[in-house]
N, C-alpha and C positions, 0 to 999 in steps of 0.2 A: 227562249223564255215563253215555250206557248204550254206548259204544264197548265192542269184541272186551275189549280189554285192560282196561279198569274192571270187567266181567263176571269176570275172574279172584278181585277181592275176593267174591263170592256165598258165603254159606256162614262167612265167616271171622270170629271173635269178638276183636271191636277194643275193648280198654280204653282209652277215651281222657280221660290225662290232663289237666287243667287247672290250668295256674300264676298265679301273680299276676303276671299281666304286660295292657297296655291291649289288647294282642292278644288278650285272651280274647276278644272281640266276635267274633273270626273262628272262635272255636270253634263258634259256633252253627251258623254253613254248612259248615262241614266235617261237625258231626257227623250234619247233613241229607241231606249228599253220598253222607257212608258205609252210611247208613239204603237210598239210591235206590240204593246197589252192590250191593245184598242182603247188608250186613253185620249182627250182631247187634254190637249197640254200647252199653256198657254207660261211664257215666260216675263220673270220681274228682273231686272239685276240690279243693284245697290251699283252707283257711282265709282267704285271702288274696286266691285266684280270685272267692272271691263279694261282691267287692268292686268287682268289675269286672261283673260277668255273674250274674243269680240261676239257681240250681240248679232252677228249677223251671220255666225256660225250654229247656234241655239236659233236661229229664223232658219236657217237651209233644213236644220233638222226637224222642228214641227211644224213648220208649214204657217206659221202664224206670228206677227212684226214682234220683236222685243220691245217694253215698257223699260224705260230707265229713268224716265223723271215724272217725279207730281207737277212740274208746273210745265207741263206741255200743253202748249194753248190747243191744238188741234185735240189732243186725246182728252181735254178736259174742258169742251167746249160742251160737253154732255153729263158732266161729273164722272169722269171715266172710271176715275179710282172705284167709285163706289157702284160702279154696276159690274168690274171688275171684281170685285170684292162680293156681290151678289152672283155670279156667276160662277164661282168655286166650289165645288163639293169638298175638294182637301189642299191646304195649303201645304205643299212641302218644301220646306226647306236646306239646300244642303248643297255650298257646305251654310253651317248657322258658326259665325266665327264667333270670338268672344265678346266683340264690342256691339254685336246684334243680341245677344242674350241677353247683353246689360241695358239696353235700352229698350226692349219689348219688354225685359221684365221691369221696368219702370213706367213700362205705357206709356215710351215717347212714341211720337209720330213725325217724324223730323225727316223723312222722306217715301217714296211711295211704297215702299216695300215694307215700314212698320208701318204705316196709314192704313191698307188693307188688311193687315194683320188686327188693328181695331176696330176696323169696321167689316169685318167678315164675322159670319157666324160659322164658318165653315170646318170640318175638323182638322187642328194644325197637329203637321209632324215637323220635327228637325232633325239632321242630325247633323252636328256638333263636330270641329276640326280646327285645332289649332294646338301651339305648342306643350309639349305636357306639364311644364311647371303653371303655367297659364290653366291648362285644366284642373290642374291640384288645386288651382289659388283659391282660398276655404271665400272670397267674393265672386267666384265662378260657378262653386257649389251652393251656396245659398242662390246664385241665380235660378240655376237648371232647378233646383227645389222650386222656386217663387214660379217657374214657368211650367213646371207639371205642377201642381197646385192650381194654377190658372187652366190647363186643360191640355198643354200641350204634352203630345206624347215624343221623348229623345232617342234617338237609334244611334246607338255608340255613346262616345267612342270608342275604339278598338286600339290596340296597343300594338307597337309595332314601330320600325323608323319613321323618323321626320326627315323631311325635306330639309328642316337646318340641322341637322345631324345628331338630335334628340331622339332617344329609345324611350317611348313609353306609351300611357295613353294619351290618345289627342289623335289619332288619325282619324279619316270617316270612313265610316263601311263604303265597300268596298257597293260599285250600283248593284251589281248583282244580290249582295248580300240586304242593301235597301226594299230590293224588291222582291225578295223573300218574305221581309220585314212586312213590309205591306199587304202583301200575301198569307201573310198570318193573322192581322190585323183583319184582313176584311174577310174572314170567317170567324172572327168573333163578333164583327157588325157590320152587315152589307153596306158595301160600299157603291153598291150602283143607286141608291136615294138621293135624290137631287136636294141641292140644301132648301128648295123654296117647298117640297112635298113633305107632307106632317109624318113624323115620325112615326113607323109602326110599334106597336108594343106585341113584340115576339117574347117569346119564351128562352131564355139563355140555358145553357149548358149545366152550369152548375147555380143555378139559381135558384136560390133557398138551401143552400148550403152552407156550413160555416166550417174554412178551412184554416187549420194551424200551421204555420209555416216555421221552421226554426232557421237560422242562416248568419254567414258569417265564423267569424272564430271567436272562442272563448280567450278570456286570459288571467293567469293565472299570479299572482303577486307573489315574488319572492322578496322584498321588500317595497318602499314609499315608491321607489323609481323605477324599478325594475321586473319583469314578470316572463311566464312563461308563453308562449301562442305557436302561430303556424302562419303560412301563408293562406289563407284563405281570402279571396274579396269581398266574400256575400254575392258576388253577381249571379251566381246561379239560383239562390235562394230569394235575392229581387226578381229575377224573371221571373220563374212558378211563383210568386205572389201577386206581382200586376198581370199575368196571365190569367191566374184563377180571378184576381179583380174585375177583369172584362169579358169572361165566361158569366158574368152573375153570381159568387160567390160572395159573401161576409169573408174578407182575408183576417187575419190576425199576423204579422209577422214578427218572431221574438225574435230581434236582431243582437246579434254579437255587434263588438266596435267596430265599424267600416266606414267610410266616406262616400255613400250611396244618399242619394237623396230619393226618399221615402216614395213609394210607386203609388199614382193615383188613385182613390178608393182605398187604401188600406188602412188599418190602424198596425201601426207601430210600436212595439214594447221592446228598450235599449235593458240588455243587462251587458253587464260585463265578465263573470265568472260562471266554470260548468253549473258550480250548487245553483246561481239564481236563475241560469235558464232550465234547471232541472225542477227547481219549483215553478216558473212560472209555466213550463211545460207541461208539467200535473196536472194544476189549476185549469186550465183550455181544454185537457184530453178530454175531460169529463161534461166540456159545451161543445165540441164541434162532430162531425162528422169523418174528418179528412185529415190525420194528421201527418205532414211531412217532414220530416228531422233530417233538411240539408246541411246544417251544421256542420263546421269542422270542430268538433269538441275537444279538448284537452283531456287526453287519458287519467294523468297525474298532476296532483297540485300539491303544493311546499304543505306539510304538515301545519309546521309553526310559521307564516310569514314572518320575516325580522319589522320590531317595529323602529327601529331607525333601516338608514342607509348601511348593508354589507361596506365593509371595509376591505381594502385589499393590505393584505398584512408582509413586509417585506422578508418575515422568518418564513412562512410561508411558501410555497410551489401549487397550492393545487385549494380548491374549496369544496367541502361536503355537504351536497342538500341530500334528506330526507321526506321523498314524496311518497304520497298516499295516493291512493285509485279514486279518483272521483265518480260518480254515481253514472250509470251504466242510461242515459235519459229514455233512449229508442224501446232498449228492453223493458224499462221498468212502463213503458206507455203501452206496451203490448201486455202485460203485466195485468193492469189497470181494466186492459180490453176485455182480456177474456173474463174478470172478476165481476167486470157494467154489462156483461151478455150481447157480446159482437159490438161496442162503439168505442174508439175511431176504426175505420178502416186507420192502417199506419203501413207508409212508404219510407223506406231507409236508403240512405246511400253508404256508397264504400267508394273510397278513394283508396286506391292500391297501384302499387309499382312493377308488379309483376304477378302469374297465374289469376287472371281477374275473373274468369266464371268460377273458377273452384273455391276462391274465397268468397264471391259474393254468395255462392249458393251453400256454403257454410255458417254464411252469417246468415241469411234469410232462413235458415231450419232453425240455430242456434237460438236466435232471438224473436222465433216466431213471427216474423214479418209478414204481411200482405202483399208485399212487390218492392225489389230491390233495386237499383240505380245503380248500376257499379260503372266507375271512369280510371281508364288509366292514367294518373298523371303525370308517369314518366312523357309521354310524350306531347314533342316539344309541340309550342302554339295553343294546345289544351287543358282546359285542366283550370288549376289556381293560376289566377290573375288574368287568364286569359279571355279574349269574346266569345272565344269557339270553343264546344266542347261535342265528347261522342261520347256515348254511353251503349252498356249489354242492361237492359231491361228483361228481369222475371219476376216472376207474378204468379200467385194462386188465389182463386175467387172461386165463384160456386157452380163456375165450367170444366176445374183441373187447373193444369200448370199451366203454363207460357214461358215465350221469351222472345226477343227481337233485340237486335244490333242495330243501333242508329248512328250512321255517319256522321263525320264533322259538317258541322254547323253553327250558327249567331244560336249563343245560349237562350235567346227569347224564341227562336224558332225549336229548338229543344223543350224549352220548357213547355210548351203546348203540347207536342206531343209524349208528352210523358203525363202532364196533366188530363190530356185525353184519354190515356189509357187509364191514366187510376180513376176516374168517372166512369169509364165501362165497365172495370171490374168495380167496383163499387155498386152499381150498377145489379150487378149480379148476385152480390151478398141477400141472405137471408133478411126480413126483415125483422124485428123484436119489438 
């Protein structure tokens, strides 16, 4: 882990929590990772955590005693909490199980590991690990909301087996993939500033831009109960949103139905069918700069929705719907562009199962694109539903053509660099 951008951590003092979750085992190489980034790394564990993982294994590895309780008379014979808690540049935590999200995001302090979390100004990460119906539970999601709204930013979970023999999401990234995480994070805001030195006012990346994101899947109603869609998350579509968020952009994200809890700085616009993200798509071409259509759209929708519930009929063997094309959004935005005289720049994806540069570069003439995303999502780990994704990125701006192949990677470490490149060729275009 000695890459350009792991070097950014050097210097930065990482509080790294520990919860009761079986994920503590992966604390030990995480907190080995952060030691080799040149980080000062100073360890908390929850009561619980050392039930998983002893404290004096996390002390061989940074060099510095583990904290497990607020009422240690020695360590709090100086208010230790709180000069612990002023000494942290970034608090991370991981694993963050589910009954620590429920009580940080209620702003208990009921031991010393949410105490400093209230009395740190420091910038908190979690990421998040436990079992996947436990992540689904819509009082786990309203948490992870309540606690990025508060400011904390969550890496994962990633899907994948559990430990009790559950397939889904709930696992934690994996250290390696944390501290990528991080590593992506601290080039959109240096992380070697100490929390007590006043904040510089730099210049961001995409600041003073305003970028449309689309993302998620549409759906499509064949009756009251029933409707058409796709596998899509949205989780590619969140990342390029809280990414362009922390570049300095104005986000906009017209979200399809998903279970994402909304990314910090952003505003949010919930449709559910293509026609209404195809209008509220219009609407934004014509104020932002930057439009990106991750959407998994619905090609076709039912002509006539039925307005009661389809019936299954026992004369019957087979049922016939009549679907219509619904409105083509990406084209009709490129549309739009050339009519407004060069605005949005507009990025398109394609999700394809097979010859993926001959159809992405079909679709980027076809529909007059600025730069295309194309992912294969035959394969397996990638793709829909997944954390990791790889993409073939090309692009025309006002140097000629391009293209690049990005390896598997944590969709938020993707999404940067694909948002980095559409600000460079952006970057390029003419001005009007």
């Amino acid at each position: 882990m000695t890459t350009p951008s792991i070097q950014r951590l050097a210097g930065r003092r990482m509080l790294l929590g520990i919860s009761a979750g079986i994920a503590a085992y992966k604390s030990a190489q995480l907190a080995r990772l952060l030691k080799q980034a040149g980080c000062e790394v100073r360890v908390v564990m929850t009561e619980g955590a050392q039930a998983f993982i002893a404290p004096l294994t996390l002390q061989a590895l940074t060099g510095e005693a583990v904290r497990t309780s607020l009422l240690d008379p020695e360590a709090e014979a100086g208010m230790g909490h709180i000069e612990l808690a002023r000494w942290a540049d970034t608090i991370l935590i991981a694993p963050g199980t589910a009954d620590l999200m429920a009580r940080l995001a209620l702003g208990m302090a009921d031991d010393l590991l949410t105490t400093l979390c209230l009395a740190s100004e420091a910038e908190r990460i979690m990421a998040p690990a436990m079992n996947q119906a436990m992540w689904r539970h819509p009082a786990t999601q309203r948490n992870a909301a309540c606690l990025q709204q508060d400011g904390w930013r969550l890496l994962g979970p990633e899907s994948g087996e559990q430990a009790c023999g559950d397939t889904g999401p709930g696992r934690m990234l994996e250290p390696e993939a944390i501290m990528a995480e991080l590593a992506t994070l601290s080039s959109a805001a240096p992380l070697t500033r100490q929390a007590h030195e006043p904040e510089q006012q730099t210049q961001l990346p995409a600041q003073g831009l305003h970028i449309a994101i689309t993302a998620g899947p549409t759906r499509e109603p064949l009756d009251p109960v029933r409707y058409l869609s796709n596998h899509s998350s949205g989780k590619m579509g969140y990342a390029l949103a809280a990414v362009a968020a922390e570049l300095g952009a104005q986000v906009t994200l017209i979200s399809g139905p998903v279970s994402l809890p909304t990314p910090e700085g952003v505003t949010r616009i919930d449709v559910e069918t293509a026609v209404e993200m195809h209008a509220t798509s219009r609407r934004l071409a014509t104020e932002c700069d930057l439009f990106i259509g991750c959407a998994a759209v619905a090609d076709y929708r039912a002509e006539a929705p039925a307005e009661h519930k389809i019936k299954k009929r026992v004369d019957e063997d087979g049922l016939t719907l009549k679907l219509i094309k619904n409105p083509d959004i990406i084209a009709d935005i490129t549309a739009m562009r050339d009519a407004a005289g060069g605005r949005p720049f507009v990025v398109g994806f394609a999700a394809e199962t097979r010859d993926l540069e001959s159809y992405a570069r079909d679709k980027l003439e076809r529909k007059r694109l600025d730069m295309i995303v194309a992912n294969n999502v035959a394969t397996q780990g990638l793709g829909f539903g997944a954390d990791h994704n790889a993409a073939l990125l090309l692009w025309r701006d006002g140097d000629g053509e391009g293209g690049e192949d990005l390896p598997p990677q944590p969709k938020r470490e993707l999404a940067r660099m694909i948002i980095d490149r559409a600000l460079a060729c952006l970057s390029t275009q003419p001005v009007h």
